[in-house]
C-alpha positions as a Markdown table, in Angstrom:
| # | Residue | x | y | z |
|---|---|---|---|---|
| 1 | Unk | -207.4 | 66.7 | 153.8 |
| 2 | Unk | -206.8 | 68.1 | 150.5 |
| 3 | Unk | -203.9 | 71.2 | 150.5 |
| 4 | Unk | -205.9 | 74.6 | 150.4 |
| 5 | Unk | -206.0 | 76.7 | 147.2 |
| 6 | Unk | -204.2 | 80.1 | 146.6 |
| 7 | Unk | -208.0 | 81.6 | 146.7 |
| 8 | Unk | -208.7 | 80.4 | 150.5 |
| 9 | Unk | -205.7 | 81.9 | 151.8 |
| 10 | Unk | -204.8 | 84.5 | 149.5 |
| 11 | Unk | -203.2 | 87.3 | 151.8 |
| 12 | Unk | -200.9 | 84.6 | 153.3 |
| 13 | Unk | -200.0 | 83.1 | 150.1 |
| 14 | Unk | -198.9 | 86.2 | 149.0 |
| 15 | Unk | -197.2 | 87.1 | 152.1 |
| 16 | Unk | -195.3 | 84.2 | 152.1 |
| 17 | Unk | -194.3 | 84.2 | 148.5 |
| 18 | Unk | -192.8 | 87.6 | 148.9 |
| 19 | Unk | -191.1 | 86.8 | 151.8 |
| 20 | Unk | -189.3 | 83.9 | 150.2 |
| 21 | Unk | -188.4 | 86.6 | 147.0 |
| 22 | Unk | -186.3 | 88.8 | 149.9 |
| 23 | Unk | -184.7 | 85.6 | 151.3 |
| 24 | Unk | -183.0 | 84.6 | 148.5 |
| 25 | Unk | -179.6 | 86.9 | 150.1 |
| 26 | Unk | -180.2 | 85.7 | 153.0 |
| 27 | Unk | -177.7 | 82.9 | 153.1 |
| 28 | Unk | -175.5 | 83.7 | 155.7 |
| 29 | Unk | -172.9 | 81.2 | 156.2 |
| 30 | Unk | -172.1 | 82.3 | 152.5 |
| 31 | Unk | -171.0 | 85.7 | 153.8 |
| 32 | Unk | -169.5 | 84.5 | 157.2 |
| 33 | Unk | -167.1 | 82.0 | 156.2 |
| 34 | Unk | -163.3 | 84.3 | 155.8 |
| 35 | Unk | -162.3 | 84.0 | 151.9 |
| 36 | Unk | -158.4 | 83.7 | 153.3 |
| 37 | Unk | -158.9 | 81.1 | 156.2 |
| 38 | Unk | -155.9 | 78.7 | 155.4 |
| 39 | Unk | -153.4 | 81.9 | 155.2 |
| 40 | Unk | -154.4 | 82.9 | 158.3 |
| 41 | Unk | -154.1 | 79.9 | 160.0 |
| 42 | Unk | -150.4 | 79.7 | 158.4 |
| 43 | Unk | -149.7 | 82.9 | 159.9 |
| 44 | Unk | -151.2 | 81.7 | 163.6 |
| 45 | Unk | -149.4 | 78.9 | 163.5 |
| 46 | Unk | -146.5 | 80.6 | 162.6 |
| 47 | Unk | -146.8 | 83.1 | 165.6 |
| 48 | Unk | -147.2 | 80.2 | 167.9 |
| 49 | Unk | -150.7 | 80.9 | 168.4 |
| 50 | Unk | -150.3 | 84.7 | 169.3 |
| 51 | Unk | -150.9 | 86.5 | 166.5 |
| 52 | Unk | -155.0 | 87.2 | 166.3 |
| 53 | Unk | -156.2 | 85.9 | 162.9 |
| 54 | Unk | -157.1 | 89.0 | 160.5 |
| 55 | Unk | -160.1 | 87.4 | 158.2 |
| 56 | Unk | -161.5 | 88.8 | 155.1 |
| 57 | Unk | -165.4 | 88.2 | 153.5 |
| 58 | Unk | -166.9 | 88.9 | 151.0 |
| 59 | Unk | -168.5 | 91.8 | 149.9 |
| 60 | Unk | -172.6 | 92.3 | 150.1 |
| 61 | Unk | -174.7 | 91.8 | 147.2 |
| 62 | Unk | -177.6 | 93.7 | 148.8 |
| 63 | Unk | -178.2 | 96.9 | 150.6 |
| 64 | Unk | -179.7 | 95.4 | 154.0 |
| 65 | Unk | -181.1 | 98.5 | 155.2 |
| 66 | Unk | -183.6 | 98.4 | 151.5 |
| 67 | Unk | -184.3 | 95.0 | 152.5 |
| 68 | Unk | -185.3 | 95.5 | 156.2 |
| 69 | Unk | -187.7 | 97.7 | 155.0 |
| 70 | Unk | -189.8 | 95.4 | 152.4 |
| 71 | Unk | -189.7 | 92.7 | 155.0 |
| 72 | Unk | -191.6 | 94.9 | 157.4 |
| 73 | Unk | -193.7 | 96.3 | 154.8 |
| 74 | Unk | -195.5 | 93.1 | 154.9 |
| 75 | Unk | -199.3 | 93.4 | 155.6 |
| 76 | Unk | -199.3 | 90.7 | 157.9 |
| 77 | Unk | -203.1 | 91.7 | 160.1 |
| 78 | Unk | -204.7 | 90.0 | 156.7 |
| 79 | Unk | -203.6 | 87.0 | 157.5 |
| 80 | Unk | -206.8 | 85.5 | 159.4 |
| 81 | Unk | -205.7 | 82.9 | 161.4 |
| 82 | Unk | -203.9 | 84.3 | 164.8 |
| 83 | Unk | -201.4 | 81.8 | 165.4 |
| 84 | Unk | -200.2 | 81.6 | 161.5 |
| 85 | Unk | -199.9 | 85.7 | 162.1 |
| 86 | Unk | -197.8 | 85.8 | 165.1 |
| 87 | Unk | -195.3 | 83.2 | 163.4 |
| 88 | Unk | -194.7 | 85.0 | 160.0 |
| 89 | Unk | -194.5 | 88.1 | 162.3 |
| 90 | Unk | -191.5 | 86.5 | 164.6 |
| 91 | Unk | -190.0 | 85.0 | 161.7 |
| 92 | Unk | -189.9 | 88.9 | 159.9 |
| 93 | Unk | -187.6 | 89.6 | 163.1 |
| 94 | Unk | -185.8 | 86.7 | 162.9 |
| 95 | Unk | -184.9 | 87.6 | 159.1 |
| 96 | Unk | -184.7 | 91.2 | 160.0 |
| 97 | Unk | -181.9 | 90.3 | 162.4 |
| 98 | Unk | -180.0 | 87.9 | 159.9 |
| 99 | Unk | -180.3 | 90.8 | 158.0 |
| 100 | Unk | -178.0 | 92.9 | 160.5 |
| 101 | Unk | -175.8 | 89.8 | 161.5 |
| 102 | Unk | -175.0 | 89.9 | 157.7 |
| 103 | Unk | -174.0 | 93.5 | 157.3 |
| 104 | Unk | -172.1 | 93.8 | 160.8 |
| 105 | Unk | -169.4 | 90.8 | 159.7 |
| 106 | Unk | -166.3 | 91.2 | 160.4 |
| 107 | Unk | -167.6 | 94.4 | 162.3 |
| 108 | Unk | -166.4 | 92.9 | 166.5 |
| 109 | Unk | -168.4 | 93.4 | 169.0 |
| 110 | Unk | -171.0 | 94.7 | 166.9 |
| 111 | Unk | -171.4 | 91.4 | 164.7 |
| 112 | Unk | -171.2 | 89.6 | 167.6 |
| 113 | Unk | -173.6 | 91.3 | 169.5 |
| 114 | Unk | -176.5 | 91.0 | 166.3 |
| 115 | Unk | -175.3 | 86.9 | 166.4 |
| 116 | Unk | -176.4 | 86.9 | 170.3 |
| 117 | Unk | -179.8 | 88.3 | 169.1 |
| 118 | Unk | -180.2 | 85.6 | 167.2 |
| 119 | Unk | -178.8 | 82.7 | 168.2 |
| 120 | Unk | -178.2 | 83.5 | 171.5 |
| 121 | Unk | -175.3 | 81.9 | 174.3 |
| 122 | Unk | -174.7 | 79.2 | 176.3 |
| 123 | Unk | -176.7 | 79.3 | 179.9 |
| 124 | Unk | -175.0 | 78.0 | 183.0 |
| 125 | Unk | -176.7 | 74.4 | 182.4 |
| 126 | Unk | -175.7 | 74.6 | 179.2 |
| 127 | Unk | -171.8 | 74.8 | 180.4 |
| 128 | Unk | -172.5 | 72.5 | 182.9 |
| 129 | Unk | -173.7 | 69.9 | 180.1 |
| 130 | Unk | -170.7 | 70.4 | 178.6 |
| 131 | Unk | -168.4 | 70.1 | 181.2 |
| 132 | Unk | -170.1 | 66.6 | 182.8 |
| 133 | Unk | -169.6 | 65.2 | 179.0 |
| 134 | Unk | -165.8 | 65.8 | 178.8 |
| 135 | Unk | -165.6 | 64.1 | 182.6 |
| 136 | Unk | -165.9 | 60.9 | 180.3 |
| 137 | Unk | -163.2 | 58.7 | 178.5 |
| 138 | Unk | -163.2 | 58.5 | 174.7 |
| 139 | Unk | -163.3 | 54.2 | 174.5 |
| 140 | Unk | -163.1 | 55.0 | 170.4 |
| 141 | Unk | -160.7 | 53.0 | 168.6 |
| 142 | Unk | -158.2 | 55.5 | 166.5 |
| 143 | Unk | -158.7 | 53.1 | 163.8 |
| 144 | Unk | -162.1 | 55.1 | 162.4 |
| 145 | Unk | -160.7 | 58.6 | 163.2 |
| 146 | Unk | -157.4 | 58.6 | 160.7 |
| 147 | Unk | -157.8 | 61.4 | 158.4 |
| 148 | Unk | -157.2 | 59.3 | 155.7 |
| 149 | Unk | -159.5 | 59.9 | 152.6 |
| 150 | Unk | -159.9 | 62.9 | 150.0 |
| 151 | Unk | -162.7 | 65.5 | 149.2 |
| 152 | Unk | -162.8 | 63.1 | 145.9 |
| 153 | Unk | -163.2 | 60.6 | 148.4 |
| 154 | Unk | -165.4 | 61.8 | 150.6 |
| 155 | Unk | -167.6 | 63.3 | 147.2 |
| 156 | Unk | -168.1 | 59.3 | 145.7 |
| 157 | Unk | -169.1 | 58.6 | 149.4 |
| 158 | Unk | -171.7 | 60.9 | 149.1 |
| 159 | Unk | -173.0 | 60.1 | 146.2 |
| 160 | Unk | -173.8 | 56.7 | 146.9 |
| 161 | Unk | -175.4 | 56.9 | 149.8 |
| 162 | Unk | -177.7 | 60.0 | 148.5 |
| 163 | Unk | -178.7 | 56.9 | 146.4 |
| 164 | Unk | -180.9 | 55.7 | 149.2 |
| 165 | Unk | -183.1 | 59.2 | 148.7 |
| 166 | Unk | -185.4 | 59.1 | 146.1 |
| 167 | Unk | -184.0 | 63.0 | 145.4 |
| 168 | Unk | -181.0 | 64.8 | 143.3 |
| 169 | Unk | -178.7 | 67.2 | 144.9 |
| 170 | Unk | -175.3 | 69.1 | 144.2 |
| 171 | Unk | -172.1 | 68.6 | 145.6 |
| 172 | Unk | -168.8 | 70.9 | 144.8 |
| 173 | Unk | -165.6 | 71.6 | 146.9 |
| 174 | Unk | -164.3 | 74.5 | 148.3 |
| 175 | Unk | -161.7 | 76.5 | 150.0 |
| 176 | Unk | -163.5 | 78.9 | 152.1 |
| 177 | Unk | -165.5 | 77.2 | 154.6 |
| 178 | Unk | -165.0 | 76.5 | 158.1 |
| 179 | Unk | -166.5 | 73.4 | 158.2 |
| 180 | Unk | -165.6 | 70.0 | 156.6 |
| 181 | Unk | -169.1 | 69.7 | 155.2 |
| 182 | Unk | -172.0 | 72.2 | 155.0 |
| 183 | Unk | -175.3 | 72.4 | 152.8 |
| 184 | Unk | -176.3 | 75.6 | 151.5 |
| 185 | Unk | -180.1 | 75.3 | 151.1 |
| 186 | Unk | -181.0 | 77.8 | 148.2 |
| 187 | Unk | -178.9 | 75.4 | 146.0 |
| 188 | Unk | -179.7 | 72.0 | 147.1 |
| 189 | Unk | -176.0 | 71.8 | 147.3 |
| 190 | Unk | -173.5 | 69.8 | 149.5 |
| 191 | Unk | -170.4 | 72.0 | 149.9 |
| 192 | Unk | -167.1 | 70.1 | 150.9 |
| 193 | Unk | -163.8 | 71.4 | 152.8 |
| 194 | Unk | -161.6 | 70.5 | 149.6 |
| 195 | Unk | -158.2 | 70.1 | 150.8 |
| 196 | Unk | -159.7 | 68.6 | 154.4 |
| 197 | Unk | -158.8 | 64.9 | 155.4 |
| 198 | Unk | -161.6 | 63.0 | 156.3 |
| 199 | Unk | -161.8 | 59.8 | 158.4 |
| 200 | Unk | -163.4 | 57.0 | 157.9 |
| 201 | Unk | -166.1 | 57.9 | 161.4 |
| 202 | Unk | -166.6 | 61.5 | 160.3 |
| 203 | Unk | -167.7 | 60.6 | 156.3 |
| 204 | Unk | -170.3 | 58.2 | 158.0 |
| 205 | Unk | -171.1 | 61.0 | 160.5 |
| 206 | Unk | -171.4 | 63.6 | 157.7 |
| 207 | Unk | -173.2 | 61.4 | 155.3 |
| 208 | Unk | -176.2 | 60.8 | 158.1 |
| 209 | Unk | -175.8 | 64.4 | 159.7 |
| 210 | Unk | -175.7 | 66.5 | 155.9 |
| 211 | Unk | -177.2 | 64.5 | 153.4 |
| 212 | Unk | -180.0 | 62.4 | 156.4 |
| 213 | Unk | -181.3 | 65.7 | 157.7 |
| 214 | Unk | -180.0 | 69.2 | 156.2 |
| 215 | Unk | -180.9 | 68.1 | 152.5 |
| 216 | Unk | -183.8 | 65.8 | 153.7 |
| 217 | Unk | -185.3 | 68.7 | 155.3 |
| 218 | Unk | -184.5 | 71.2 | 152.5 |
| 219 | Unk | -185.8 | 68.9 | 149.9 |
| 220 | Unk | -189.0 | 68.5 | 151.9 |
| 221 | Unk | -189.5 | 72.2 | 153.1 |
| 222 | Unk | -189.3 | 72.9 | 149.2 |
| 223 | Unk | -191.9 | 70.6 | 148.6 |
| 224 | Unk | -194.3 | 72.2 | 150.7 |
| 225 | Unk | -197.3 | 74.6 | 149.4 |
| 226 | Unk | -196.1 | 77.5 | 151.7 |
| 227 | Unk | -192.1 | 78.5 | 151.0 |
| 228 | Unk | -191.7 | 79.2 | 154.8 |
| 229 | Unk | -190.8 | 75.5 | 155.3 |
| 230 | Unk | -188.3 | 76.1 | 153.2 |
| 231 | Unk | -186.7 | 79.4 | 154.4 |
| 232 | Unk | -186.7 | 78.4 | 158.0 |
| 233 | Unk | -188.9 | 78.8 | 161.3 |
| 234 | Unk | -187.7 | 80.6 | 164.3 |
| 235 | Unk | -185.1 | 78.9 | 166.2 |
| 236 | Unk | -184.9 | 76.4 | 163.6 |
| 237 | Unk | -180.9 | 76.0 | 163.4 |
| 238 | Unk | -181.1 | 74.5 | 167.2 |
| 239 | Unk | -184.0 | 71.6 | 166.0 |
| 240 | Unk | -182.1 | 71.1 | 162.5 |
| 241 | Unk | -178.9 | 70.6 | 163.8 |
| 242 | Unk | -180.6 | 68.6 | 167.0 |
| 243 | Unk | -182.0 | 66.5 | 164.3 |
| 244 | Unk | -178.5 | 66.3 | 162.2 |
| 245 | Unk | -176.9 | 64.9 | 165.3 |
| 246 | Unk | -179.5 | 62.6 | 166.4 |
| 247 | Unk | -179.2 | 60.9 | 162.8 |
| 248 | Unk | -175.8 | 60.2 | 164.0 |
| 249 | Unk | -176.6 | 58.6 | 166.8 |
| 250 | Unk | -179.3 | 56.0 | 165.8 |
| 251 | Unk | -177.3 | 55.8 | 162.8 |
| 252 | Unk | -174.6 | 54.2 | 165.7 |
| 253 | Unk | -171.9 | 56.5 | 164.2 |
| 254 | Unk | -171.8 | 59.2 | 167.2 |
| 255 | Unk | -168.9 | 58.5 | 169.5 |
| 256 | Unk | -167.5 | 60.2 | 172.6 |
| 257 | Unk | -165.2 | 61.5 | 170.6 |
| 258 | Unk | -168.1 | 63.5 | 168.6 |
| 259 | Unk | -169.8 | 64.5 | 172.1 |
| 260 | Unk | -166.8 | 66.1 | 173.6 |
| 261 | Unk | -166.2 | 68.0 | 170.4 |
| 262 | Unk | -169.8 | 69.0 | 170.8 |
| 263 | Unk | -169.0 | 69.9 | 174.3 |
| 264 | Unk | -165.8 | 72.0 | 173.5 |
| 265 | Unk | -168.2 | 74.4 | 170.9 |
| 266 | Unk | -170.1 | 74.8 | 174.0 |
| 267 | Unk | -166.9 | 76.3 | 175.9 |
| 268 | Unk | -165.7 | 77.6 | 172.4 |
| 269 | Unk | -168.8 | 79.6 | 172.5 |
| 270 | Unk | -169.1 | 80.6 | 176.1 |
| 271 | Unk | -165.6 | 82.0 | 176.1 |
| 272 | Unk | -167.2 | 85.1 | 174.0 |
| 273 | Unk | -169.3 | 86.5 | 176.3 |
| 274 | Unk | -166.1 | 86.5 | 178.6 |
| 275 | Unk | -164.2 | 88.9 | 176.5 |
| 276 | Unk | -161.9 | 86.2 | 174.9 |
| 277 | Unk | -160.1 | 86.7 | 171.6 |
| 278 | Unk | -159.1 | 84.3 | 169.0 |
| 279 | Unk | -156.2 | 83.4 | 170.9 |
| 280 | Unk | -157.6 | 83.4 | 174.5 |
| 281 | Unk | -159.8 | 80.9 | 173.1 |
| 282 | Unk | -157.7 | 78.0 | 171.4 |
| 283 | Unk | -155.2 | 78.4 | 174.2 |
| 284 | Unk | -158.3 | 77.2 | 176.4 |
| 285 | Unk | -158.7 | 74.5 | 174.1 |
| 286 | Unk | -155.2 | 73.5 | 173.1 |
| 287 | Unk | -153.6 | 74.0 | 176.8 |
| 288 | Unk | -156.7 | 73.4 | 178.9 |
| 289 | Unk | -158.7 | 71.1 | 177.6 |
| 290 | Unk | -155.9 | 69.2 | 175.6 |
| 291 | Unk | -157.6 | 69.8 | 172.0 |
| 292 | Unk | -155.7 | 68.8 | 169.3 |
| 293 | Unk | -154.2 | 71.6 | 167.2 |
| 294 | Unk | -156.0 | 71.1 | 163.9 |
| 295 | Unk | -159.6 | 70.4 | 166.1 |
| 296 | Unk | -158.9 | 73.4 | 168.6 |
| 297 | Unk | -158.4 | 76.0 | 165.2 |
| 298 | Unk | -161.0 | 74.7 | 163.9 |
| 299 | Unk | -163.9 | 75.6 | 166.9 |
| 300 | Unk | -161.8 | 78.9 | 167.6 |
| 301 | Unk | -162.5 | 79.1 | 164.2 |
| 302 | Unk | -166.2 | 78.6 | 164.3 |
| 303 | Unk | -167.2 | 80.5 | 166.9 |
| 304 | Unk | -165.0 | 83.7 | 166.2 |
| 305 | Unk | -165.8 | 84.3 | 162.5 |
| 306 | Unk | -167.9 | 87.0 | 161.9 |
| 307 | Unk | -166.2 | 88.7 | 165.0 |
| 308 | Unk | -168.0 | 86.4 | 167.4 |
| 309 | Unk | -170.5 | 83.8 | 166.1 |
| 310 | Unk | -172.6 | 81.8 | 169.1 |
| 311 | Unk | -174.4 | 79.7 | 167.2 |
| 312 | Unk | -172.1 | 76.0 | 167.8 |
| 313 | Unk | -173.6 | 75.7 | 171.2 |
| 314 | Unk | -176.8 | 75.1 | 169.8 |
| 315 | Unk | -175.8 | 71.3 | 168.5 |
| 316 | Unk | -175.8 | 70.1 | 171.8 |
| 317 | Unk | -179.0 | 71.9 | 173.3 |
| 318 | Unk | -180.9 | 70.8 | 170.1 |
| 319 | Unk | -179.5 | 67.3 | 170.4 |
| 320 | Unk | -180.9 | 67.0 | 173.7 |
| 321 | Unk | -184.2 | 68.3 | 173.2 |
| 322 | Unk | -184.6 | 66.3 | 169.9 |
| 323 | Unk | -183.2 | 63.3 | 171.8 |
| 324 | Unk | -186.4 | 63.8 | 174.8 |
| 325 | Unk | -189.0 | 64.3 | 172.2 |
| 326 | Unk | -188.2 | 61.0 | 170.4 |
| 327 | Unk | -187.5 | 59.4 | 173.7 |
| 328 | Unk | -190.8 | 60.6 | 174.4 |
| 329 | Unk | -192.5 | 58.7 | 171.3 |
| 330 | Unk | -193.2 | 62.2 | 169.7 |
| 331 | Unk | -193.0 | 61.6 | 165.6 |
| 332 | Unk | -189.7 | 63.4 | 163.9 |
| 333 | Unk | -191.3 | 63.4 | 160.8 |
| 334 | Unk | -192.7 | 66.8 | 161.9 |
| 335 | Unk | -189.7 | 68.1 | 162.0 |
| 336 | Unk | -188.6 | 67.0 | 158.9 |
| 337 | Unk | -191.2 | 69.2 | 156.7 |
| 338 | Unk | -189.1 | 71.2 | 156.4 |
| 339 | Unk | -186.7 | 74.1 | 158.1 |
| 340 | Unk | -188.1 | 74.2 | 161.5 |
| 341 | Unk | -188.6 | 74.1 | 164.7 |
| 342 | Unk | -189.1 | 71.6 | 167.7 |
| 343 | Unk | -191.3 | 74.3 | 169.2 |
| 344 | Unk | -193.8 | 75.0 | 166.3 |
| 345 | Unk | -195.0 | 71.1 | 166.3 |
| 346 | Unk | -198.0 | 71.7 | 167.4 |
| 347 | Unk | -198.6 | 74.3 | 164.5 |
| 348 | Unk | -197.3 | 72.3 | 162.1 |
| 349 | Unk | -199.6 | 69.1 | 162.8 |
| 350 | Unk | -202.4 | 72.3 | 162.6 |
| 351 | Unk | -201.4 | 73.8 | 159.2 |
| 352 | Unk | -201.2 | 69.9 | 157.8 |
| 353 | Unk | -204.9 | 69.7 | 159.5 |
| 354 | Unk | -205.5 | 72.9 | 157.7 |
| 355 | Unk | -204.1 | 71.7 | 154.5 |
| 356 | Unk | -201.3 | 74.4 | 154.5 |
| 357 | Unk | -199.1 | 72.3 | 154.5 |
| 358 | Unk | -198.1 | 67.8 | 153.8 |
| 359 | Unk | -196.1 | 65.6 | 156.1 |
| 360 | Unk | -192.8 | 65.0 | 155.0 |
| 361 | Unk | -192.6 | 63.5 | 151.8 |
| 362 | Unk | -188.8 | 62.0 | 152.9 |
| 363 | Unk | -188.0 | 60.5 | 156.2 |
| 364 | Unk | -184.3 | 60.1 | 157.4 |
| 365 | Unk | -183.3 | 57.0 | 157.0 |
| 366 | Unk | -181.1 | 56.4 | 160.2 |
| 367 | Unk | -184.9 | 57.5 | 162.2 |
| 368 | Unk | -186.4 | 54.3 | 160.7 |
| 369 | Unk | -184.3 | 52.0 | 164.0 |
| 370 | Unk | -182.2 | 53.0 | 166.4 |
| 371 | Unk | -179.2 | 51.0 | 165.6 |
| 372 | Unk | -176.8 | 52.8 | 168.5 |
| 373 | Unk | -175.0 | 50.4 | 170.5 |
| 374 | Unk | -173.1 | 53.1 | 173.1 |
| 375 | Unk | -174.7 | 52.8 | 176.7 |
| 376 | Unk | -172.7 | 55.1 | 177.4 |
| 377 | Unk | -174.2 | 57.8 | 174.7 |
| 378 | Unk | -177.6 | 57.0 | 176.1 |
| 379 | Unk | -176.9 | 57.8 | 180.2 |
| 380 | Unk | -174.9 | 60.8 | 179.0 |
| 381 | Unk | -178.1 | 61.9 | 177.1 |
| 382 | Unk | -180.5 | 61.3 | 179.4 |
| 383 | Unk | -179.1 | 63.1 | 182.1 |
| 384 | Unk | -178.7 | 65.8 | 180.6 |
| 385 | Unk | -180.1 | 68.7 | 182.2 |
């Protein structure tokens, strides 16, 4: 069916372009990630692991409570269809409480508490999950995991295999960001961790988790007629990163090693609503769980900028559900159009029916087979609860 014209759904064309005009500062990993993170962790280090990180951010380019108010200005009631409605309507609040994650960082409990709103924490099962995973041995080889190669590395890497998307994108190095690898969507550009060591398992695993899914999904959700697919569905960071991690696995580059790391964000993240601190938590990791410095900083890390940042625990609940709705023969080019979620499939397959939207224009290339040879992977994922 042919895409529908501007004129056919004016009110939500309009809607949705000047929603996307009030996204554009709404990028917030850019404000979350500390601007001083390897002098802190000197200084924690230092202290041997007592002294409670002090992290700094940047400062806000916008005045979120001006914002807020032109995202709820929106006339959404002339939007005709009911179901389209009530999904630009949930995704205002979802922006509107970005909006207040943003201005609380580095704010405590009050940061942290605007991050539960929106991403939620772990449930019971969800520890639970966690816990039966690190029950298991690694069986890895170290011979894939030596932190071996360079950002310049890493960056040629990259670039090759982007080769195999018929699509351009960016890729710089930086200092201040807590993960080795992230893409920031508004850019089309692949940031990496530019004094970080990379082995030769996690390059593979970044190449099909950031470039096979995060830009695969913003280079499609750009190419659709509404910019919604673009700026992200509700609950899309648990079916993105669900996806990102699935590419690992039928890519046959997710290991045990990968899982319990997975599985330690989940206890990284539940240790929040306990009333840890920085230090509480990577002395769980480090002398509980037996995390390796560098690894236990770096989920402490995760989960505490901001002043208390829930959102890691999602990898593994999104894995899981991705994991059942492919096992279940459900097509993951749906949720690939773009930036969102496993839960608004049905409405996607209605606004491609509607012709508000196209199927996804690029496919991730590890979805094409499933080329994972780890048993054990699958009975870990498919008992799941």
């Amino acid at each position: 069916m042919p895409l529908q014209t501007l004129d056919t759904n004016t009110a939500l064309f309009e809607i949705d372009q000047n929603i996307n005009k009030l996204v554009r500062d709404i990028e917030l990993l850019t404000y979350l990630n500390p601007i001083n993170i390897e002098n802190e962790k000197k200084r924690f280090f230092a202290s041997k692991y007592s002294e409670n990180p002090i992290f700094k951010y940047r400062k806000l380019k916008f005045s979120p409570y001006k914002l807020q108010r032109k995202f709820f200005n929106q006339r959404l009631e002339h939007i005709e269809d009911e179901e389209i409605r009530l999904l630009y309507r949930d995704i205002i609040y979802e922006y509107s409480g970005l909006i207040q994650c943003i201005e609380s960082i580095g704010k405590g409990k009050q940061f942290y508490y605007n991050s539960l709103r929106v991403f939620g924490t772990p449930k019971e099962k969800d520890v639970e999950n966690a816990r039966f995973i690190l029950h298991f041995g690694d069986d890895d080889g170290d011979a894939d995991f030596v932190a071996q190669y360079s950002a310049d590395d890493a960056q040629s890497y990259f670039e090759d295999f982007g080769k195999r998307y018929d699509f351009d994108f960016n890729i710089k190095q930086s200092t201040n960001i807590a993960a080795a690898a992230m893409v920031l969507n508004s850019s089309d550009t692949l940031v990496l961790k530019k004094f970080h060591k990379y082995s030769d398992n996690q390059i593979k695993v970044l190449a099909n988790h950031e470039i096979g899914v995060h830009v695969v999904t913003t280079k499609n959700g750009k190419s659709q007629p509404l910019k919604i697919f673009s700026n992200g569905f509700v609950n899309n960071t648990e079916t993105q990163e669900g996806l990102a991690v699935l590419s690992e696995y039928m890519s046959n580059n997710l290991t045990m090693r990968r899982m319990k790391e997975l599985a330690h964000r989940v206890i990284a993240a539940d240790s929040l609503i306990k009333g840890y601190n920085f230090a509480d938590t990577f002395d769980l990791l480090f002398n509980q769980y037996k995390v390796d410095r560098d690894t236990a900083w770096q989920i402490t890390l995760r989960v505490h900028r901001g002043g208390g940042f829930t959102k890691d625990f999602l990898y593994l609940t999104g894995l899981k559900k991705v994991y059942d709705f492919y096992q279940e023969g459900q097509d993951l080019g749906v949720l690939l159009t773009g930036k969102v979620s496993l839960e608004n499939a049905s409405i996607i397959d209605k606004m491609i029916a509607m012709g508000l939207a196209r199927p996804s224009q690029f496919i991730t290339d590890s979805f094409s087979e499933n080329l994972n040879t780890n048993k054990k992977l699958d009975f870990i994922l498919r008992n799941l609860k």
